[in-house]
PLY file of the C-alpha trace (Angstrom):
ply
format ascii 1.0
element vertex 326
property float x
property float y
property float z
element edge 325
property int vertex1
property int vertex2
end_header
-51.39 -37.34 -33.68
-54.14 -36.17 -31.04
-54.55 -32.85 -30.43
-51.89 -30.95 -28.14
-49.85 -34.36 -28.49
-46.85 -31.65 -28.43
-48.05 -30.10 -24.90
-48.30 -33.53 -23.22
-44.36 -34.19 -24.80
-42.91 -31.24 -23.34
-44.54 -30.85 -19.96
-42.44 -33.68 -17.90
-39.30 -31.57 -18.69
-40.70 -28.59 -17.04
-41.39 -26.91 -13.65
-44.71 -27.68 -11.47
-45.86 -24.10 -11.98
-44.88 -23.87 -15.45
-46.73 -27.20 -16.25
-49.68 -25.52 -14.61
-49.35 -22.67 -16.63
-49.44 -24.86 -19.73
-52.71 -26.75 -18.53
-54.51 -24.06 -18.41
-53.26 -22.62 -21.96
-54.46 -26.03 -23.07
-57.91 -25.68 -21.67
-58.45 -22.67 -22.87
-57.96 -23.59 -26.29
-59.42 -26.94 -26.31
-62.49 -25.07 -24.97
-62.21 -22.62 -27.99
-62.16 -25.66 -30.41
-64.94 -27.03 -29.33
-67.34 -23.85 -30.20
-65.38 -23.48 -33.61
-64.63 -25.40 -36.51
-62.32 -28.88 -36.75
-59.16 -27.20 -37.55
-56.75 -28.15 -39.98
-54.17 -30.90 -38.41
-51.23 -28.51 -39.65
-53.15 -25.78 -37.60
-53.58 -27.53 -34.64
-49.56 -28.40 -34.24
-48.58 -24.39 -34.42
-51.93 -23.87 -31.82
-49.93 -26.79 -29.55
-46.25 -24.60 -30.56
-47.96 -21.54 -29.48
-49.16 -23.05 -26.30
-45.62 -24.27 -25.18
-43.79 -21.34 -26.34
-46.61 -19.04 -24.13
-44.63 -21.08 -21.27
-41.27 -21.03 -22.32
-40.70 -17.67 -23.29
-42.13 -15.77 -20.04
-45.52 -14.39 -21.62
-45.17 -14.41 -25.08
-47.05 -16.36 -27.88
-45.06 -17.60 -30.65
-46.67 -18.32 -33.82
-45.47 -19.24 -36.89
-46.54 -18.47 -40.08
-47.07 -21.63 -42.05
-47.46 -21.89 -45.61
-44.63 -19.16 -46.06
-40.84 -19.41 -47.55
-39.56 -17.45 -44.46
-40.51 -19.32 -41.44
-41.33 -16.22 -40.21
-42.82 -15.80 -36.95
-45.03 -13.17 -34.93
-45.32 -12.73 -31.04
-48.21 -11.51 -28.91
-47.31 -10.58 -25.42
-50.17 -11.57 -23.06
-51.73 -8.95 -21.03
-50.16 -9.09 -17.81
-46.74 -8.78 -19.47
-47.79 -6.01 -21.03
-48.45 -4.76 -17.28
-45.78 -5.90 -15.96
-43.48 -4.60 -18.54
-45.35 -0.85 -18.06
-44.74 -1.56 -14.09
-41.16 -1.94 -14.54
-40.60 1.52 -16.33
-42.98 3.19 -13.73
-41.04 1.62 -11.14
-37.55 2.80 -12.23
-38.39 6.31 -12.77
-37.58 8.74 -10.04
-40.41 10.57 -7.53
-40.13 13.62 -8.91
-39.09 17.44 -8.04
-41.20 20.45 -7.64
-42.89 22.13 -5.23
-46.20 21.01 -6.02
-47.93 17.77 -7.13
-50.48 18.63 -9.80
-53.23 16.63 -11.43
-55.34 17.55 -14.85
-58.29 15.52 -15.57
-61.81 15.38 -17.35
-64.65 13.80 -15.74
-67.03 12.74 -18.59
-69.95 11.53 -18.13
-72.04 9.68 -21.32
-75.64 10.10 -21.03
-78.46 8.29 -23.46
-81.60 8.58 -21.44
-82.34 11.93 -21.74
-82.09 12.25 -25.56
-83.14 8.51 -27.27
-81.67 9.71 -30.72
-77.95 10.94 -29.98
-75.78 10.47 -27.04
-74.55 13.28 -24.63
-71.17 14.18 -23.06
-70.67 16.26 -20.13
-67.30 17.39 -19.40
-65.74 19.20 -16.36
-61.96 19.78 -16.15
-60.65 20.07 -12.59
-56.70 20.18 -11.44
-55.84 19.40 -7.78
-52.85 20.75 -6.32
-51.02 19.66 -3.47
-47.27 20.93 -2.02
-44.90 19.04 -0.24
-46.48 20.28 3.04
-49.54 18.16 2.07
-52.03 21.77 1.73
-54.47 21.10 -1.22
-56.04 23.29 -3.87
-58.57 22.01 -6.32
-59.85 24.24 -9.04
-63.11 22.99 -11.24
-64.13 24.36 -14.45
-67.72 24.52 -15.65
-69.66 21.36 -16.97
-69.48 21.35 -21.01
-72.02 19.56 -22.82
-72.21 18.16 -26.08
-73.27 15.55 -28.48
-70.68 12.99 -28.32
-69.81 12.11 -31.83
-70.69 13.93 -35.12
-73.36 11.14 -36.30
-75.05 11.84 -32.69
-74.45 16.06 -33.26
-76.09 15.66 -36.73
-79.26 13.68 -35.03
-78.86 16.84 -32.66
-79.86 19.22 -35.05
-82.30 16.40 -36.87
-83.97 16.26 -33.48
-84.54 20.25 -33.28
-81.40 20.68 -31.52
-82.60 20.41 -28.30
-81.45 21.43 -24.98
-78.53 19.19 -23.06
-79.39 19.46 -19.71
-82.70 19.82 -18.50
-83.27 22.62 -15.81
-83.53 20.20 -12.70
-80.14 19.06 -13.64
-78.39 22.19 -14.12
-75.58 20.93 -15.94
-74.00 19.85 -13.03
-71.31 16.70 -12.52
-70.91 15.08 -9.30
-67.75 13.78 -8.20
-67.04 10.25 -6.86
-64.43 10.50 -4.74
-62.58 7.01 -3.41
-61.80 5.55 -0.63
-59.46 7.37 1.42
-56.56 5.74 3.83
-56.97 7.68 6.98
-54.02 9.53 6.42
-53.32 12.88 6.03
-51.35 13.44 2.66
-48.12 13.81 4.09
-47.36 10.26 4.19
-48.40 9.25 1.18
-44.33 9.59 -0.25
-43.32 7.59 1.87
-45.93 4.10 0.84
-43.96 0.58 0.40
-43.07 0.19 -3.29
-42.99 -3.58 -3.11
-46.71 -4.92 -3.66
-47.15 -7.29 -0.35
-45.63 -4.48 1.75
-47.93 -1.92 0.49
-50.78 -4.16 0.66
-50.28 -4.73 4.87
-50.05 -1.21 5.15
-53.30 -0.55 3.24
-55.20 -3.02 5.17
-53.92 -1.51 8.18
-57.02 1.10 7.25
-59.18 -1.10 6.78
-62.82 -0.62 8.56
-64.22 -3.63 10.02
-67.61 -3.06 9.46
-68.64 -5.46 7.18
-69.52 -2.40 4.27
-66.82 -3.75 1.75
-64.89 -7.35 0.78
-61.06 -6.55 1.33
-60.89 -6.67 -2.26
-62.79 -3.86 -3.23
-61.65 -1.10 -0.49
-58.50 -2.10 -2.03
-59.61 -1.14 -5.21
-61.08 2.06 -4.15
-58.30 3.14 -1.93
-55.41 2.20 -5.01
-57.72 4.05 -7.34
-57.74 7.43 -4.72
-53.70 6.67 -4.31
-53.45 6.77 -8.03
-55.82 9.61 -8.91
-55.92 11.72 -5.86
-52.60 11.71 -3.85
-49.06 12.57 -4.92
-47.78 8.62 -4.51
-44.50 7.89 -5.72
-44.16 6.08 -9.25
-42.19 3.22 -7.36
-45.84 2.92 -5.56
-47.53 3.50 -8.02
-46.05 0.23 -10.47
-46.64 -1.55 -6.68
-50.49 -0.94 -6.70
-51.13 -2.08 -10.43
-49.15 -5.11 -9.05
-51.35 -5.51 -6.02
-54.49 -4.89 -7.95
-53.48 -7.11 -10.39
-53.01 -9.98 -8.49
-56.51 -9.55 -6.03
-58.99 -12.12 -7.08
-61.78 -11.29 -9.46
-59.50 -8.67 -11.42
-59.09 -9.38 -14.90
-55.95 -7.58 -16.95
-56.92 -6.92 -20.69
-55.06 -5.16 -23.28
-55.85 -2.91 -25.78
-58.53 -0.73 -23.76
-59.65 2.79 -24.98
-60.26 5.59 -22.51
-62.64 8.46 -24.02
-60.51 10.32 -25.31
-59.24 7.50 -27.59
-55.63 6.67 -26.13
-55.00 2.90 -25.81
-53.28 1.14 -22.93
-53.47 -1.97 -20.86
-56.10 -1.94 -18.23
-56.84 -3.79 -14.75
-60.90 -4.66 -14.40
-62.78 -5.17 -11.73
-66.33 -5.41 -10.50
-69.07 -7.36 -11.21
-70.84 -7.77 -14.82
-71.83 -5.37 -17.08
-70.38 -2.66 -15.12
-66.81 -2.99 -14.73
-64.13 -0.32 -13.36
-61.15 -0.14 -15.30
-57.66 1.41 -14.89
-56.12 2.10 -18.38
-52.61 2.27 -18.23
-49.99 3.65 -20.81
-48.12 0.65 -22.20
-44.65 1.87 -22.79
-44.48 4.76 -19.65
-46.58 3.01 -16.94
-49.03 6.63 -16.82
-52.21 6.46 -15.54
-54.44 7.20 -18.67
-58.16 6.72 -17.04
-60.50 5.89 -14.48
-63.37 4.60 -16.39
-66.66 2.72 -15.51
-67.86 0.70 -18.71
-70.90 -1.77 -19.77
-69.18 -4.85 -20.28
-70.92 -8.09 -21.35
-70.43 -11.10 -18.92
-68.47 -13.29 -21.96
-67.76 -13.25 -25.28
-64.79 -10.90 -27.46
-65.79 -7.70 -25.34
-65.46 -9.06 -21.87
-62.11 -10.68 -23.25
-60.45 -7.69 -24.76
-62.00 -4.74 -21.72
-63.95 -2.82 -24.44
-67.34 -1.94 -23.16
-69.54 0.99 -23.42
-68.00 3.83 -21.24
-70.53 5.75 -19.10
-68.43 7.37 -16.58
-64.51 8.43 -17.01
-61.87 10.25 -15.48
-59.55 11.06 -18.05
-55.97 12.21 -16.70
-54.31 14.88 -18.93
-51.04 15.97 -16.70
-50.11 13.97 -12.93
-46.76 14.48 -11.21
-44.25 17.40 -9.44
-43.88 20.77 -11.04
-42.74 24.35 -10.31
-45.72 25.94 -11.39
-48.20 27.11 -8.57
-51.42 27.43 -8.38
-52.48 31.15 -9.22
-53.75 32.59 -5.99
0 1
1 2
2 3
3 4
4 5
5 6
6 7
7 8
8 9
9 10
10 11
11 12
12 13
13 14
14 15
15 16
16 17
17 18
18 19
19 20
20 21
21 22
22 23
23 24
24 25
25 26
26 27
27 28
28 29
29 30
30 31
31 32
32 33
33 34
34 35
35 36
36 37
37 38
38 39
39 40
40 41
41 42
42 43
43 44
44 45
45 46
46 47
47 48
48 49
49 50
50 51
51 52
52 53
53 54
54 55
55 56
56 57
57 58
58 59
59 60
60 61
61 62
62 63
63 64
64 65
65 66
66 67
67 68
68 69
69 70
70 71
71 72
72 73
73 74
74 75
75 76
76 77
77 78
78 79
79 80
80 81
81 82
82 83
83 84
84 85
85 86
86 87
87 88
88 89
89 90
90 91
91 92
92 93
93 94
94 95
95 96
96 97
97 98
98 99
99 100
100 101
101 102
102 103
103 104
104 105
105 106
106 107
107 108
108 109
109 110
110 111
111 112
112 113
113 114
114 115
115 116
116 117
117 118
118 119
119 120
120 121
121 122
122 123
123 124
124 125
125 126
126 127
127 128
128 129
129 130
130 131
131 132
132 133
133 134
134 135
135 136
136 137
137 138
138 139
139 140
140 141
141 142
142 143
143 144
144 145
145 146
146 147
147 148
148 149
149 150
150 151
151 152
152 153
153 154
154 155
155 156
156 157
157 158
158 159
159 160
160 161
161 162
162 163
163 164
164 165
165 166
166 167
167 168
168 169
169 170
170 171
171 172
172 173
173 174
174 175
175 176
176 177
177 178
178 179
179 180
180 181
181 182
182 183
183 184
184 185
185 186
186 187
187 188
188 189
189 190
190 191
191 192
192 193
193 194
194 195
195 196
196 197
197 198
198 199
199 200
200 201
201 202
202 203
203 204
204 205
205 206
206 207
207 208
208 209
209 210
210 211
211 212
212 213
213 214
214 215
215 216
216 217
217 218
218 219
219 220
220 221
221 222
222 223
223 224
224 225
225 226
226 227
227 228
228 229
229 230
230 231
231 232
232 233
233 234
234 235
235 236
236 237
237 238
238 239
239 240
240 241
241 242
242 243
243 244
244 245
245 246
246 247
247 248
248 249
249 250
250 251
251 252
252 253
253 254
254 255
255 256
256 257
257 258
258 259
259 260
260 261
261 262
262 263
263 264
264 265
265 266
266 267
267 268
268 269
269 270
270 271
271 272
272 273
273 274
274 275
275 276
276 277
277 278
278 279
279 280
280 281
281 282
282 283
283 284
284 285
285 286
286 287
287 288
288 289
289 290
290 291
291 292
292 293
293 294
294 295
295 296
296 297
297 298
298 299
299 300
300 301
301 302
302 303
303 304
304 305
305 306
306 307
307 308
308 309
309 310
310 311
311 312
312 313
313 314
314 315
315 316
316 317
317 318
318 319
319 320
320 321
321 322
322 323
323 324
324 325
């Protein structure tokens, strides 16, 4: 029997799209065989299984586990029904009461140039605050720094336990801050929650003057929607769906933000640096805004695990009662 024999038998009996689906399951893994070794014939028929059940059963793979009494069997949800999934419980949670939308994060930035031996961290906590008439109040903390690990706080004090920041830098932390809509805050409640809705309404905004591809202003106006204004969670699931779905982003799962929490994440941007949104799996939560080193191919580029070098790590996002101390 040649290999995928299986694929070729079931495809007739299903859908155009699905049958493209299954094509390109089938390429991948031919592709895949040919850098590896001949597999096993028994092997390749529950590769071909796995392939047609990825189609069948809505963005799962279903292996089974040959050589066993049980038949037992193990499935791996791909990626962007891991997203999808996380957008679905966003989605159905409701916007939220308080008086004030309030947002906790770390920006950490990784630094190696300085110090050859060990790697840095800066960190600067800052909360924004904003109240339902759309008045703002951001307070920043000062810039920590530290080794980042205990091997590179050990080559710390090897090194003489030098100083972090040099004098012309001050220990300070710039902020990036993303593209903005145009619109005062006020609005922002009130976005489309269905993807191509809030995608016309974005572009709307958009400056033609040649600066930026439609594809990445959306990217940095969803990443200031998701960071920096009090959107709704029903718009919120909507952007990962837009972002998902512009070309050149890649979906991996199993990404780590600095602070070690794992989630699915949307990439985007071109090799090694890639910006990545790491999303809770089971809430929908916006984990981190991270910019990582990310080889072009190969298991890191597949799975979204890169070096980080610049993060904004989100400890508490949505309505309260508390205030802002005055």
């Amino acid at each position: 029997m040649k290999e995928f024999q299986l694929i070729d038998e079931v495809m007739p009996d299903l859908p155009p799209a699905d049958q493209a689906r299954a094509m390109a399951v089938r390429a991948r893994m031919l592709g895949g065989a040919r850098r590896r070794h001949r597999l096993p014939a028994l092997s390749r028929v529950a590769l071909a299984a796995a392939a047609v059940s990825l189609v069948l059963f809505g963005g799962f793979v279903t292996v089974s586990v040959l050589g066993g009494s049980g038949g037992e069997t193990a499935a791996v949800r791909e990626p962007a029904a891991v997203l999808g999934a996380a957008a679905d419980r966003l989605a159905a949670r409701p916007p939220g009461t308080g008086a004030w939308w309030r947002r906790e994060m770390l920006h950490v930035r990784v630094k190696t140039k300085d110090h050859p031996t060990f790697t840095v961290e800066w960190r600067v906590k800052e909360v924004l605050w904003v109240n339902r008439e759309g008045r703002q109040r951001t307070e920043t903390g000062d810039v920590v720094a530290r080794p980042r690990t205990a091997a590179d706080e050990q080559a710390w004090k090897d090194a003489g336990s030098p100083k972090l920041c040099k004098p012309s830098d001050d220990c300070r932390l710039g902020r990036t801050f993303f593209t903005p809509l145009g619109l005062t805050l006020k609005p922002v409640a009130g976005l489309p929650t269905d993807p191509e809705a809030l995608k016309a309404e974005m572009l709307r905004h958009f400056p033609a003057n040649g600066v930026d591809s439609q594809e990445a202003w959306l990217w940095g106006a969803a990443t200031w929607l998701l960071l920096d204004a009090e959107s709704t969670p029903g718009t919120r699931a909507a952007l990962y769906r837009m972002l998902a779905d512009l070309p050149g982003t890649q979906v991996a799962d199993g990404v780590t933000d600095l602070d070690g929490r794992t989630g699915v994440a949307l990439m985007y941007g071109a090799s090694p640096a890639r910006r990545q949104i790491v999303i809770d799996r089971d809430s929908g939560d916006l984990l981190a805004v991270q910019d990582a080193l990310i080889q072009a191919d190969g298991q890191a580029s597949e799975s979204g695990n890169g070096e980080v070098f610049d993060s904004y790590v989100v400890k508490r996002l949505g309505w309260t009662d508390e205030a802002p101390q005055e």
